[in-house]
Structure formats: structure tokens, C-alpha cells
N, C-alpha and C positions, 0 to 999 in steps of 0.2 A: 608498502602495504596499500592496497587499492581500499577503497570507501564503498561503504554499504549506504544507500538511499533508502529513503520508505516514501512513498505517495499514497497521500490518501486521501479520501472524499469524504467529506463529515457535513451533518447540517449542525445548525447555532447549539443545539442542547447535545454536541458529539455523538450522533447515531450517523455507524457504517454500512448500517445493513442496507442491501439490493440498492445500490446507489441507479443502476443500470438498466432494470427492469421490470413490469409486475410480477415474473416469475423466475428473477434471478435467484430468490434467498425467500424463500416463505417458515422457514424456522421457526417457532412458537406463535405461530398464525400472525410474522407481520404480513399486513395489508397493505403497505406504502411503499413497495420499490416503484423506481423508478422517478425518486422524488428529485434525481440531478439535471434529468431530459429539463423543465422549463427554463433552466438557468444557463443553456448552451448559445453560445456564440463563440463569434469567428476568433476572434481575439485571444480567447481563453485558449479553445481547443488548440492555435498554433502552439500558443506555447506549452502546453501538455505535451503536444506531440515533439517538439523542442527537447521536452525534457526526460522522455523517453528514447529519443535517438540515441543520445551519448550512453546508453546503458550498453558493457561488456556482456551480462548474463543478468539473467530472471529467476530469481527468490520466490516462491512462493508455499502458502499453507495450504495440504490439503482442501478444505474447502476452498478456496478462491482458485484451487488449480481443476475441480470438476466443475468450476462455473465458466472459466475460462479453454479448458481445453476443447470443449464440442463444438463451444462459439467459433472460436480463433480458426479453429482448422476448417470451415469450410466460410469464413467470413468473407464478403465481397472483396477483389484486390486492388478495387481502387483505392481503398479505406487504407492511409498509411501507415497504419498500426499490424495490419495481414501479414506481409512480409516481416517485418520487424522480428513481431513474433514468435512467427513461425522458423523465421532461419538464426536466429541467436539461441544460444546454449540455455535449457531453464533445467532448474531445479528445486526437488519440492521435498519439505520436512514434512513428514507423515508418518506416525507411530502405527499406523493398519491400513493404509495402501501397502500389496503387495510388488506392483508392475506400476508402470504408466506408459499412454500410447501415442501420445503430440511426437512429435518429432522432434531428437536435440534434445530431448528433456532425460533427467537420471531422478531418482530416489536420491535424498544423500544415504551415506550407508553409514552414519554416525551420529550420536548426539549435535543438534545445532551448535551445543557450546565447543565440539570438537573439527567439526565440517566449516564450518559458516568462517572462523577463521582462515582457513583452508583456501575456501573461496575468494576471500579477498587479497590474500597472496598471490594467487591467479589470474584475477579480475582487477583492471583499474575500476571499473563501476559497477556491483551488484545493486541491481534493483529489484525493489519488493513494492509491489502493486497488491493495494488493499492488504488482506493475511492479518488481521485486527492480534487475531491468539496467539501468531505467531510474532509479530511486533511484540505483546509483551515480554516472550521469553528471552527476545532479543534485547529488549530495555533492560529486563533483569539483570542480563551477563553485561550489559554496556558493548554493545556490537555493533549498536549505528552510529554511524557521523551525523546523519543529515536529514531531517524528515520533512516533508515537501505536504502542508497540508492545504486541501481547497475546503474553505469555509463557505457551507451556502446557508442563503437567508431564509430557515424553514426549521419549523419547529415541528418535533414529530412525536414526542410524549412517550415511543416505546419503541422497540429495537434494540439491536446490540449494538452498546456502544465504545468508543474507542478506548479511554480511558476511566475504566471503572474498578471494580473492585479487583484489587493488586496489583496495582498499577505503581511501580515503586519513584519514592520522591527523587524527582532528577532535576536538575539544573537546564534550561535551554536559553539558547543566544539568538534571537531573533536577528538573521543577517538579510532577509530581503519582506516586504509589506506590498504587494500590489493586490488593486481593488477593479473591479470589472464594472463595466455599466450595468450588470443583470444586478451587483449587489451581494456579487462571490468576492470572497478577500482569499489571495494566495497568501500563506505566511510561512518562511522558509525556516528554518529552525536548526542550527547546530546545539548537539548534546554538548552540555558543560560540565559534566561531573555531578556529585550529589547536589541536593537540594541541600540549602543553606538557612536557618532561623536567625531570628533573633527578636527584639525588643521594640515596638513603636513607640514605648514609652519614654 
């Protein structure tokens, strides 16, 4: 059984929205994309790009796959993400997309909880870039291994964010902590099963 990834971009108070640009995502008049551009350097982006290489196939939700597919397909090709991309297999859960036009890319043709398995029988590594709606439903059923988050240092008071309401209590195992000069913390995270209570007292 191959592992499902999730990478995502959040600032301190967990807002995902338009990490990438002032007109990536303006959904209920946010006004703040593009708030990940000041905190780019060379260091980071290798190993993003590091960590995108080893992906088998590309997961993603409806919205983040019509933000991605206009860009991707005519993106500069020096950029090493273009090729990537564009020649690996993606696939997009969407309850009202009919078709999709990237290339390499399918619809799944079933429920996530019946596909997404599926996929990782096929795939040593599904990756899921951004997809905030579609991470939950995947938290829901317990379908990820591995969530890959970059924490930047910016508070933004409104947006949509990654974990909010219905977010079910889960368990996670911090296996890697790395911190950037800009003031980004990578925090890598394996799923552990449910959330656990108890007593401080």
C-alpha cells in the first residue's frame, strides 16, 4: 500500500487561502493572497521542490485543480515544478466537474472513500497540494499517512482555514521540525489514530 501525502501552506492563525497570489482565490472578498511570496527563499523552495519530486501522482480538490491547471499548463519551463506537473498522472475529486483538460489528469469516477484507496494500491506516493475540503474528507475516513505543513509567520484575521469546523480529533506524530531564516517552520506530521483525553489533574 503506497502513502498518501498532503502539503500545505498555512499562516500562524491556519489560513490557506491564495497562499500564491492576489488573484489566486478571492472567495468571500479575501483581500490577502499572495501573503507566502515575502517569505520565499532558496533553501525552502529546494526542498519543496525535493519534496514534490518523489510524488507517483497528484490528488487534488476541485478548486485547487482550476487554480492550478491554467497556471501549470502554460508555466515557464525552467520552473521545476512545469514538467513535474504536467507529465505525472493527477487526479481530481469533484462532485460537479464534468470533464477536465491538463493533461494525464482523470475525474475519479467514485466516492474518495472508494477511489483514494484505489490509488494508493497503484501509487507508492499520492500527493495532495493544498485541496483544504478535500483533506478533511480525507482526515474523516483516515486516508493520509503524512501531512507536510509550512507554517509562515503572518497573521491574517480571515480566510479559509485549514482546520476548522469539522475537523475531526486525530492524533499526529511530529517526525521532522525544520525552521527557515524567513521565520517558516516546516512541521512534518504522521497521522496516529484518534485523539486521546485525559486528566491534568
Amino acid at each position: 500500500m503506497g502513502k498518501l501525502i498532503v502539503h500545505m501552506f498555512m499562516t500562524l492563525d491556519g489560513v490557506v487561502q491564495a497562499p500564491g497570489g492576489p488573484n489566486e482565490d478571492r472567495e468571500g472578498g479575501f483581500g490577502y493572497g499572495g501573503w507566502q511570496a515575502p517569505y520565499r527563499n532558496a533553501e525552502s523552495g529546494q526542498l519543496i521542490a525535493a519534496d514534490y519530486a518523489s510524488l507517483d501522482a497528484l490528488l487534488l480538490g476541485r478548486k485547487t485543480y482550476e487554480i492550478f491547471a491554467p497556471y501549470w499548463q502554460t508555466a515557464p519551463a525552467e520552473n521545476p515544478f512545469t514538467q513535474l506537473l504536467n507529465e505525472k498522472p493527477k487526479y481530481v475529486a469533484s462532485r460537479t466537474l464534468t470533464s477536465v483538460d491538463w493533461n494525464n489528469t482523470k475525474l475519479l469516477d467514485a466516492d474518495v472513500t472508494t477511489s483514494v484507496p484505489l490509488l494508493k494500491e497503484r501509487y507508492a506516493e499520492v500527493h495532495v497540494a493544498g485541496s483544504a475540503d478535500l483533506v478533511q474528507t480525507l482526515l474523516r475516513h483516515e486516508l493520509i499517512d503524512q501531512m507536510n505543513i509550512w507554517q509562515f509567520p503572518v497573521l491574517l484575521g480571515k480566510g479559509k482555514r485549514f482546520f476548522g469546523d469539522g475537523t475531526m480529533p486525530t492524533a499526529l506524530q511530529l517526525i521532522e521540525c525544520r525552521t527557515f531564516s524567513s521565520g517558516t517552520v516546516l512541521l512534518r506530521y504522521e497521522l496516529a489514530g484518534k485523539a486521546s483525553f485525559g486528566n491534568m489533574a
